[in-house]
C-alpha positions in Angstrom: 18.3 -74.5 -5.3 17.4 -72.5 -8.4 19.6 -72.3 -11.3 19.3 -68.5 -12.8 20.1 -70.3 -16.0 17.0 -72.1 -16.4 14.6 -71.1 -18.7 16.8 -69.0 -20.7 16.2 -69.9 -24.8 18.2 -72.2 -26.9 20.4 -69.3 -27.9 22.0 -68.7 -24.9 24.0 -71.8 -24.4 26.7 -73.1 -26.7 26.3 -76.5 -26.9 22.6 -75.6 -28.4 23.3 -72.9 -30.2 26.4 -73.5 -32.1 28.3 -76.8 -31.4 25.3 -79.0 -32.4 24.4 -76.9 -34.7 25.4 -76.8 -38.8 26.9 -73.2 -39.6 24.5 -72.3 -41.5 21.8 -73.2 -39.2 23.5 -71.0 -36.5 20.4 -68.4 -36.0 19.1 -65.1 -34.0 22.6 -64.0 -34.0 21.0 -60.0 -33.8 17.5 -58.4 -33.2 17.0 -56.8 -36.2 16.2 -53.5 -36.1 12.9 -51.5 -37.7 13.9 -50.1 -41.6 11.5 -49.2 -44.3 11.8 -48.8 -47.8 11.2 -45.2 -47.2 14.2 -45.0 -44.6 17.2 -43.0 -45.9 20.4 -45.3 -45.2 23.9 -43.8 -45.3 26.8 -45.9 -45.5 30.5 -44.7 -44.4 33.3 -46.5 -43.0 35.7 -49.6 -43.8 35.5 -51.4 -46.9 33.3 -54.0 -45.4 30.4 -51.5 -45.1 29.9 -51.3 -48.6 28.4 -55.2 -48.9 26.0 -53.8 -46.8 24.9 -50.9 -48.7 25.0 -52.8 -51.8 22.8 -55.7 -50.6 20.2 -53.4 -49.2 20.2 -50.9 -52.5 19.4 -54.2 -54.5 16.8 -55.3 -52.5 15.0 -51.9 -52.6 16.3 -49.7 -49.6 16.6 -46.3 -50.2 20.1 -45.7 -50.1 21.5 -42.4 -49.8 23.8 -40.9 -52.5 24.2 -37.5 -51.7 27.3 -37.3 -54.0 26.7 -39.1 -57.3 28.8 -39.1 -60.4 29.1 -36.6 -63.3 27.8 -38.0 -66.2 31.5 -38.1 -67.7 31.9 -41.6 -66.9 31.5 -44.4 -69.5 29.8 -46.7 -66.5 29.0 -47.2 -62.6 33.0 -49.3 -62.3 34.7 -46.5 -63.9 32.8 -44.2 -61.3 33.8 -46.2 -58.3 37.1 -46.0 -59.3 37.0 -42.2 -58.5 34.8 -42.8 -55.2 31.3 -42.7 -56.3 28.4 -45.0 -55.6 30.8 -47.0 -53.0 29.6 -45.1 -50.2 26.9 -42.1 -49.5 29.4 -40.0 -50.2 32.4 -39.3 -51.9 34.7 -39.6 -48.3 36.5 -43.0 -49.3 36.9 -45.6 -46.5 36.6 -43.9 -43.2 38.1 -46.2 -40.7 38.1 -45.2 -37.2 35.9 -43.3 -35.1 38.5 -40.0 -35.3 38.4 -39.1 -38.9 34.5 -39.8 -38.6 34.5 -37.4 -35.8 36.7 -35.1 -37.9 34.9 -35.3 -40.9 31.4 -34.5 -39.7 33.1 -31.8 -37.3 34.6 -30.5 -40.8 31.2 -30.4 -42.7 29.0 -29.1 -40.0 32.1 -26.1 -40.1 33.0 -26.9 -36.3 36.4 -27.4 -37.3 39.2 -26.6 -40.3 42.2 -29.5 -40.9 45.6 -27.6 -41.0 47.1 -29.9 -44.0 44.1 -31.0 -46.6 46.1 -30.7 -49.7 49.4 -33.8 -50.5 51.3 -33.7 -53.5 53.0 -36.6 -55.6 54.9 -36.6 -58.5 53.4 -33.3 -59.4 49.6 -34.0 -58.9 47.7 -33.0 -55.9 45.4 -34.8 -53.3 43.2 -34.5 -51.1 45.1 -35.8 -47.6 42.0 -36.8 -46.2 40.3 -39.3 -49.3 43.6 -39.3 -51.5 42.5 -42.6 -53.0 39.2 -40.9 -54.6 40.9 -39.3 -57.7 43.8 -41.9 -58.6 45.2 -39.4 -61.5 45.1 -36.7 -58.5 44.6 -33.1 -59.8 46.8 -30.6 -61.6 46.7 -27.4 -59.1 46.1 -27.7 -55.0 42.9 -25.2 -55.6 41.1 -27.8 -57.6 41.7 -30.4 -54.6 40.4 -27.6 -52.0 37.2 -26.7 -54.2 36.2 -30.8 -54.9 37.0 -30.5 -51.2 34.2 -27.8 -50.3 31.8 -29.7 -53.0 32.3 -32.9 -50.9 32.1 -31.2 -47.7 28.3 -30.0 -48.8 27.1 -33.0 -49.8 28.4 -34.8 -46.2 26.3 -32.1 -44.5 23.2 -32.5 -46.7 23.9 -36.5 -45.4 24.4 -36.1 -41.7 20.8 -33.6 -42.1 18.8 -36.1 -43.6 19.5 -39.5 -43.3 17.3 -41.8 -41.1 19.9 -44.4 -40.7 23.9 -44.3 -41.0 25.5 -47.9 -41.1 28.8 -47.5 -40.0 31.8 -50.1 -40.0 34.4 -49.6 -37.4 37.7 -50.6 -39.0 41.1 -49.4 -37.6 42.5 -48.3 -34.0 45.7 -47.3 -35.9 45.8 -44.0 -37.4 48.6 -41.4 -38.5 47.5 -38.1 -37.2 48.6 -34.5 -37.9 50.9 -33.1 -35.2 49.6 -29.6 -36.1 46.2 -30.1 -35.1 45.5 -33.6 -34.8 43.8 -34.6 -37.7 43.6 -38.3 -38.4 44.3 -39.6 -42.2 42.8 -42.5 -43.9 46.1 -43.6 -45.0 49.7 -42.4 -43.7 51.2 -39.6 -45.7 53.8 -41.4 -48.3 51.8 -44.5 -49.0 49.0 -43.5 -51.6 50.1 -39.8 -51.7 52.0 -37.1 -49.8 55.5 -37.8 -47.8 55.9 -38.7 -44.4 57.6 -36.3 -41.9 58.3 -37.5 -38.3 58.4 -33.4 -38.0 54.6 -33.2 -39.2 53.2 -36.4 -38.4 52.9 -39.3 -35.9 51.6 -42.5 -35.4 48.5 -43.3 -32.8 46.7 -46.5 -31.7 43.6 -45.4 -30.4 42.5 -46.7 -27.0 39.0 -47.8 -25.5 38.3 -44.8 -24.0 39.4 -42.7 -26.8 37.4 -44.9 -29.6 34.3 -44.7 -27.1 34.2 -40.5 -26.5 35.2 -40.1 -30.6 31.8 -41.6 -31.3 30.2 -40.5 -28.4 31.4 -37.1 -30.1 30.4 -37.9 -33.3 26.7 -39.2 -32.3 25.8 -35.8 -30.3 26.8 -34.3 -33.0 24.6 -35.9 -35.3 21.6 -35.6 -33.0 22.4 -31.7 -32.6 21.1 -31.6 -36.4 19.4 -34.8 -37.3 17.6 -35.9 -33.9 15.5 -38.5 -35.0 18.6 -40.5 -37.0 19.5 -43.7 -35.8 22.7 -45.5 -36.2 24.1 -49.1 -37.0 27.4 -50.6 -35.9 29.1 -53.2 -37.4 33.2 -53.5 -36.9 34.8 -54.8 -40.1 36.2 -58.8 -40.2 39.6 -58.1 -42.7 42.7 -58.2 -40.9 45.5 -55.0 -40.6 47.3 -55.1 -43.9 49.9 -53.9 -41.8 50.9 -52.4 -38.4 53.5 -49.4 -37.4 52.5 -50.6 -33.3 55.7 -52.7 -33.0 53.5 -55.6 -32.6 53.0 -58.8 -34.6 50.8 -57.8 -36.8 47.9 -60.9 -35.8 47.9 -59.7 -31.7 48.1 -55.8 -33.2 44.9 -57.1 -35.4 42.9 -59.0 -32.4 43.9 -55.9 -29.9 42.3 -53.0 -32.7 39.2 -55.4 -33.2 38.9 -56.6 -29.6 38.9 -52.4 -29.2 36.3 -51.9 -32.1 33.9 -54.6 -30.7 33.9 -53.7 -27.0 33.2 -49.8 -27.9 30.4 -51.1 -30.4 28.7 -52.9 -27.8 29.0 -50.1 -25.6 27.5 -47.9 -27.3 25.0 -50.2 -28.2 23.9 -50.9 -24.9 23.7 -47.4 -23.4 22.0 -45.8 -26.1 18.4 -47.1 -27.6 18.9 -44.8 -31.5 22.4 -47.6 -31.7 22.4 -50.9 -32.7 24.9 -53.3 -33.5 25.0 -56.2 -36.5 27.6 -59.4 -35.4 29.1 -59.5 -38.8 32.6 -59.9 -37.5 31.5 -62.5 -35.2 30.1 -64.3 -38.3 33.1 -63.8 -40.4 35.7 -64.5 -37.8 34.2 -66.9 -35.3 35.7 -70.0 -35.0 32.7 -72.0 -36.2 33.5 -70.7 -39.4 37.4 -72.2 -39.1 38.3 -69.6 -41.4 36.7 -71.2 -44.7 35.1 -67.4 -45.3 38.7 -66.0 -46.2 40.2 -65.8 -49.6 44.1 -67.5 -49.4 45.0 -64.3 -48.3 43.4 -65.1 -45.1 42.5 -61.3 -45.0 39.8 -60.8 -48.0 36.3 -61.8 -47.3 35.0 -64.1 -49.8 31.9 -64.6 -52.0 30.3 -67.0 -49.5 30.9 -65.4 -45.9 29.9 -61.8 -47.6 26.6 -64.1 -48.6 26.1 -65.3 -45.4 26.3 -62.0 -43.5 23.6 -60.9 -45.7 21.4 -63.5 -45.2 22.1 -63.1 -40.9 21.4 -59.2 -41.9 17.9 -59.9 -43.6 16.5 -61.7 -40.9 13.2 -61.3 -38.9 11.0 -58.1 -40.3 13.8 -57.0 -42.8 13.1 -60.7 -44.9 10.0 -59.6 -45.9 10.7 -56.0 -46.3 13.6 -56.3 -48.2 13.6 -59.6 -49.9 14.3 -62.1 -52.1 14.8 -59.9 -55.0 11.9 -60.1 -57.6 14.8 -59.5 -60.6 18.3 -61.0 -60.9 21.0 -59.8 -58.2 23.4 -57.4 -59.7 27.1 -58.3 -59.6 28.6 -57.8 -56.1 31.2 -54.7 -56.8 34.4 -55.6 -55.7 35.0 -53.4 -52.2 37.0 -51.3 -52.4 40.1 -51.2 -49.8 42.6 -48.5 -49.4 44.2 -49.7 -46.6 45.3 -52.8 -48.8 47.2 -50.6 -51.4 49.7 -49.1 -48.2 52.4 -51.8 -48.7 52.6 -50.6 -52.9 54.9 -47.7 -52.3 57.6 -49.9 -50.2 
């Protein structure tokens, strides 16, 4: 009798890959796929994509900032606060496949959002990245012409990049009943006002997660055919959840979502490939010693880890070690973690 199992590598069984094994000797968690220094990497999506773009600038990738600062600001922090340098562009943390959908859709002018502009306290934002101006601005044309700046500078990205990392993040979403457009945040947590009249909330299933990316990547090939992408589905917990559900099985169901659509689309197209950051982070080899008390917060040492799993293979000698000292790892920046403020 033959066993189909013989002969398959280390890596393939348990016991040999990961029980007898230290963590940090776990290894070949991911073929790594080819990058250059000359390869033009765009970041965009939860807050966990930005270690990634951080740790490959500093080693010498060519990251793509097609939206960087005005030389008003004092330093690089004071510019993240208002949304630059923490992705390639401006767009804030674009967590599930929708607003992705809807924001390229947006810039490539295949579609026009009904409600773009929220008000708070007298100051105006823009509903779809309200966290990138914190002071907001004085009149609703300023947000609508930062808007069409922003919009410009998301084309030039989707034209041009080689490689777009992005980190799947969120099945939730509160969505527009106008039109359907999905918001970062909900209206009434970092700016605007709910209205059960105006807006509703969704928890986007498989198949809808699949065909928004699906969507999304024919669209990107329409005008940048030779771009490649790179999934990764982001380890931090919901802060919270509008499903009804306890919010740990309303976590596991949105990432158990995220994971089986990356792999999909993985798997059925060669331009996609997908990083096991989550696994890393939330595996239960790790027993959980790569949170912050918080137990939602990735620390220090599990963002260092992923980086070292990430530079692997052909990337470790293409992108590292550094040859000066590593600069500061910028706090990520989370706008899903500042929706419980306003309760």
């Amino acid at each position: 009798m033959r066993n189909p199992y013989r002969g398959l590598p280390p890596r393939a069984f348990w016991t040999s890959a990961v029980a007898e094994r230290h963590l940090a000797d776990i290894a070949e968690l991911w073929d790594p796929i080819a990058l250059s220094p000359e390869d033009r990497i765009a970041t965009a999506g939860s807050c966990f994509a930005q270690h990634i773009g951080h740790a490959l600038a500093a080693r010498g990738a060519h990251f793509l900032d097609c939206e960087p600062p005005p030389p008003v600001f004092a330093d690089a922090d004071e510019a993240r606060r208002f949304g630059y340098g923490v992705f390639s562009c401006r767009y804030g943390n674009v967590y599930t496949a929708r607003q992705m959908l809807q924001l390229a859709q947006e810039a490539l002018g295949r579609r026009r959002p009904a409600e773009v502009v929220w008000e708070r306290e007298g100051r105006f934002y823009d509903a779809l990245r309200p966290a990138v101006d914190p002071a907001g601005h004085a009149t609703a044309d300023t947000v609508l012409l930062a808007r069409r700046l922003h919009l410009g500078a998301v084309r030039t990205m989707l034209e041009t990049m080689d490689v777009i990392v992005f980190t799947l993040g969120l099945t939730e979403c509160w969505e527009s009943l106008a039109d359907g457009t999905v918001y970062p945040t909900a209206p009434g947590t970092l700016a605007g006002s709910f209205d059960s009249a105006a807006h509703a909330f969704r928890n986007l299933r498989h198949a809808e997660v699949l065909a928004d990316m699906a969507a999304f990547w024919a669209l990107v090939k329409e005008v940048n055919p030779a771009a490649r992408m790179l999934l990764t589905v982001s380890p931090v917990p919901l802060m919270a959840t509008a499903s009804a559900e306890h919010v740990l099985p309303a976590t596991v169901y949105s990432k158990s979502v995220l994971r089986a659509v990356a792999g999909d689309l993985a798997a059925d197209h060669d331009d996609i490939a997908y990083f096991p950051s989550y696994e890393i982070i939330t595996g239960h080899p790790s027993r959980g010693m790569f949170f912050n008390p918080d137990l939602r917060t990735v620390n220090a040492m599990g963002v260092d880890l992923v980086m070292r799993h990430f530079f692997t293979g052909p990337l470790a000698s293409t992108f590292g070690p550094q040859g000066h000292a590593p600069a500061a790892e910028p706090e990520a920046i989370c706008e899903e973690g500042r929706i419980t403020e306003t309760l």
